[in-house]
C-alpha positions as CSV (number, residue, x, y, z in Angstrom):
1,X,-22.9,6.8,6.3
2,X,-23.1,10.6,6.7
3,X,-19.9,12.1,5.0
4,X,-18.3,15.3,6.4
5,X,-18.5,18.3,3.4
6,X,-15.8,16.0,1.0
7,X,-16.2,17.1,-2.6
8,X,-15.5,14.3,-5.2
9,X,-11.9,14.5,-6.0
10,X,-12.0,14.7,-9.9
11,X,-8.4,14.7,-10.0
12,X,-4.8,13.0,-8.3
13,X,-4.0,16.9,-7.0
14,X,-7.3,16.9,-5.8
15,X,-7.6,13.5,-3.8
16,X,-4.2,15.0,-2.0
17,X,-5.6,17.9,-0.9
18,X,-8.7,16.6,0.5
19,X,-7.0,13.8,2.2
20,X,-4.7,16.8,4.1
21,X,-8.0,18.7,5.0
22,X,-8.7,15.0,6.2
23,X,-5.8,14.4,8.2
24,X,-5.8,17.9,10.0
25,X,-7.8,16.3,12.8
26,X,-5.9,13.9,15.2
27,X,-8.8,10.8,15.0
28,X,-9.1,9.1,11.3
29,X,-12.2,8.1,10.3
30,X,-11.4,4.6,8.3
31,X,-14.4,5.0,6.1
32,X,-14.4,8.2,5.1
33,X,-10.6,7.8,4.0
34,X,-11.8,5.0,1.8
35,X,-14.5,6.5,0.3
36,X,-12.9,9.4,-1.0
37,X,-10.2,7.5,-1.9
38,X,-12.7,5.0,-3.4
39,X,-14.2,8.3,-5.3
40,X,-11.5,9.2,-7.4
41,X,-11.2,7.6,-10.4
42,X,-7.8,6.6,-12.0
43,X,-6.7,8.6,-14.6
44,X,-2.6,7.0,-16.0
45,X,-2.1,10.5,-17.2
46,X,-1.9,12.1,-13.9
47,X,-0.1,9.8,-11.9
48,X,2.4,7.6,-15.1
49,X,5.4,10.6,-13.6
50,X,5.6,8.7,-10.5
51,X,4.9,5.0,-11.5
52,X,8.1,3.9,-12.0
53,X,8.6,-0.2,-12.7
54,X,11.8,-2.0,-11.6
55,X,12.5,-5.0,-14.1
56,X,12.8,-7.4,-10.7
57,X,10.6,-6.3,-8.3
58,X,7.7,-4.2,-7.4
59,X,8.7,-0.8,-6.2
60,X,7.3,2.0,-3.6
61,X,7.7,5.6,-5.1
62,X,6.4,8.8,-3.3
63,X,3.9,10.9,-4.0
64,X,3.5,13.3,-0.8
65,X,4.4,13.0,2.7
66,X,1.4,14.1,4.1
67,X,2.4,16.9,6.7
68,X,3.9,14.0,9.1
69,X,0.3,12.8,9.1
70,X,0.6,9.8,6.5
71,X,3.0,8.9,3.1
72,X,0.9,8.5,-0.3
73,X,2.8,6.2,-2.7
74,X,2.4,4.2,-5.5
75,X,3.5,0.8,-5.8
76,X,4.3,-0.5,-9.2
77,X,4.4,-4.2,-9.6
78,X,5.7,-6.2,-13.0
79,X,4.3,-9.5,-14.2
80,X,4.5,-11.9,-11.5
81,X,5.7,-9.4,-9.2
82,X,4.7,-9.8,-5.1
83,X,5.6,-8.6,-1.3
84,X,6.5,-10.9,1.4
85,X,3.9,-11.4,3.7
86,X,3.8,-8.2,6.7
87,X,2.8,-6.4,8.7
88,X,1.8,-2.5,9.0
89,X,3.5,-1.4,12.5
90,X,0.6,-0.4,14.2
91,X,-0.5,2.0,10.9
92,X,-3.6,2.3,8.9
93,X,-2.9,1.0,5.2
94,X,-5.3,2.0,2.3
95,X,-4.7,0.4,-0.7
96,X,-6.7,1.8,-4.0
97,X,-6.0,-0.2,-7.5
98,X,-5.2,2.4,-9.9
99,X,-4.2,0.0,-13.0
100,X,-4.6,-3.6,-13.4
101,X,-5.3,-5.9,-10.8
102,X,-3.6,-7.4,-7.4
103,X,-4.4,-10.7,-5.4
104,X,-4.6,-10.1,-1.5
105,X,-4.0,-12.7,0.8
106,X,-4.8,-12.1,5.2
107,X,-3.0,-14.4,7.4
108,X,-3.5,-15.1,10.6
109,X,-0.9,-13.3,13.3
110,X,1.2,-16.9,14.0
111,X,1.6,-17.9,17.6
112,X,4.6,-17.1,19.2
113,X,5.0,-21.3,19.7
114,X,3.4,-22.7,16.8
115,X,5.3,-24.7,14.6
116,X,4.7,-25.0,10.7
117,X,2.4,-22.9,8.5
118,X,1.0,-19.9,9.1
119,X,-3.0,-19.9,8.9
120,X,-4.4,-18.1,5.8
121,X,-7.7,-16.3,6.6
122,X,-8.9,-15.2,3.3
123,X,-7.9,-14.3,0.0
124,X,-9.2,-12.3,-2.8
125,X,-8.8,-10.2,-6.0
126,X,-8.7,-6.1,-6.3
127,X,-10.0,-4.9,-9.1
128,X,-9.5,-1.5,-10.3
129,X,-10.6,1.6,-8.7
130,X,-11.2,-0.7,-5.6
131,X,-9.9,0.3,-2.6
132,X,-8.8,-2.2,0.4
133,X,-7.8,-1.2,4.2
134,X,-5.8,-3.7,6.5
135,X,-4.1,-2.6,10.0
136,X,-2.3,-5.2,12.4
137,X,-5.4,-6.5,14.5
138,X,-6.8,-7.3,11.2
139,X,-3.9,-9.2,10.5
140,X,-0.9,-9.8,8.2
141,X,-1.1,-9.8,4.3
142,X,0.2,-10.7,1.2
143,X,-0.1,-8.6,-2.3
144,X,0.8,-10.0,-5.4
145,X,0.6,-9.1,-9.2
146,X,-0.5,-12.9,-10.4
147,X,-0.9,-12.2,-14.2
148,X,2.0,-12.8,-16.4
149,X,0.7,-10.4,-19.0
150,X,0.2,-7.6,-17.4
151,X,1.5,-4.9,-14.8
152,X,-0.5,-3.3,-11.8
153,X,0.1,0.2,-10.5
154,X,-1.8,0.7,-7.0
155,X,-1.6,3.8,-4.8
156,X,-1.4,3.1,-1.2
157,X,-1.8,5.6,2.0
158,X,-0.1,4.5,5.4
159,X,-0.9,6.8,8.7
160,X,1.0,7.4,10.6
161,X,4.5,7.3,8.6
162,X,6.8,4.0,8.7
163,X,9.9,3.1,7.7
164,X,10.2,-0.3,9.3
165,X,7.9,-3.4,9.5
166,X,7.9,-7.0,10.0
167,X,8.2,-9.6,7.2
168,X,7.3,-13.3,7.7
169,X,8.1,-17.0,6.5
170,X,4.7,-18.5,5.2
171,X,6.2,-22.0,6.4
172,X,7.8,-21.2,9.9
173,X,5.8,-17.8,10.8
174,X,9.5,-16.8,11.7
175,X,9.5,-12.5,11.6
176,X,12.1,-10.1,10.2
177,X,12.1,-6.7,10.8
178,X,12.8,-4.7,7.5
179,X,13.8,-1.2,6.4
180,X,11.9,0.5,3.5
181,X,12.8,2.7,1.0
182,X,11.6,4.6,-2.0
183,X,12.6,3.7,-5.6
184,X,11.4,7.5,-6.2
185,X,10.3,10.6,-4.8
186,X,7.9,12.7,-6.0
187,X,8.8,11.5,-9.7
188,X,12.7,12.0,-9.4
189,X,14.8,8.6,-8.5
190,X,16.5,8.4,-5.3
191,X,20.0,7.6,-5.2
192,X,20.9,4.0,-5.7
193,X,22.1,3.8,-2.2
194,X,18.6,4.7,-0.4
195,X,17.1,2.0,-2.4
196,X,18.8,-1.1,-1.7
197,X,16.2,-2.9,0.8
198,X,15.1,-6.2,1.9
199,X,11.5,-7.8,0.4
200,X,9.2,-5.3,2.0
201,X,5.6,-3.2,1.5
């Protein structure tokens, strides 16, 4: 595919700035988002300020809020650690494995009258520097850190901004709507307060 003139971002500063130049224009193009953020290559030392771990769950700590456009984060997940399965309120979600390495399960959107289990569509493992893109006609998914050794950091990019989305029950398909909140911003903790949230992503 013919790319736009993107330089390779050699650094976290630089992926930033080209995804603003990026962003500028009111139409996203999908697979030029993942490429570049495909292109950069992890390096702990310039993104371990905002990666902070939570001993019981993962957490969602901001890196830039994207002029309105979209919210860069970084998730940090501890051994074992895992979202509910969701939704992404009609948003684009990039996700790009910066450390470690995160299990993905898609699910199938469950009928408003079905009864039982919701229908798992596929499943499979992100290795790092990989980079995976889900939106709501794709479906609803599921991330998990499934070693018990180690922890996964992953930096996610959601367009346009959310604050709310929907969690599910694997066994009923019954929905919750959730608020989400930030375990940090821009490397400083938020008040204990603005953190307390339901199982979200």
């Amino acid at each position: 595919m013919e790319q736009t003139e993107v330089v390779k971002p050699e650094t976290l500063d630089d992926l930033i700035k080209i995804l603003h130049k990026l962003f500028e224009s009111d139409s996203i193009n999908v697979e030029e988002v993942q490429h570049i953020m495909e292109s950069y290559e992890s390096k702990p030392q310039e993104w371990k300020k905002y990666a902070k771990f939570d001993q019981y769950r993962y957490t969602r700590n901001l890196v830039d809020e994207g002029n309105g456009k979209f919210n860069l984060m970084i998730l940090c997940w501890g051994e074992g650690h895992g979202s509910s399965i969701h939704d992404h309120t009609d948003s684009h979600c990039f996700m790009k494995l910066l450390q470690g390495q995160l299990k993905e399960t898609l699910f199938e959107w469950p009928e408003s009258k079905a009864k039982g289990d919701m229908v798992q569509k596929s499943q499979r493992i992100l290795q790092e520097n990989k980079v995976a893109y889900i939106n709501d006609s794709i479906g609803l998914h599921r991330v998990e850190n499934g070693s018990h050794t180690e922890s996964a950091v992953s930096l996610h990019l959601y367009s346009p901004p959310f604050d709310h989305c929907q969690t599910f029950d694997q066994r009923t398909g019954h929905k919750n709507t959730v608020k989400m909140t930030f375990w940090s911003k821009y490397g400083e903790r938020t008040p204990f307060e603005a953190t307390v949230s339901q199982e979200n992503n």
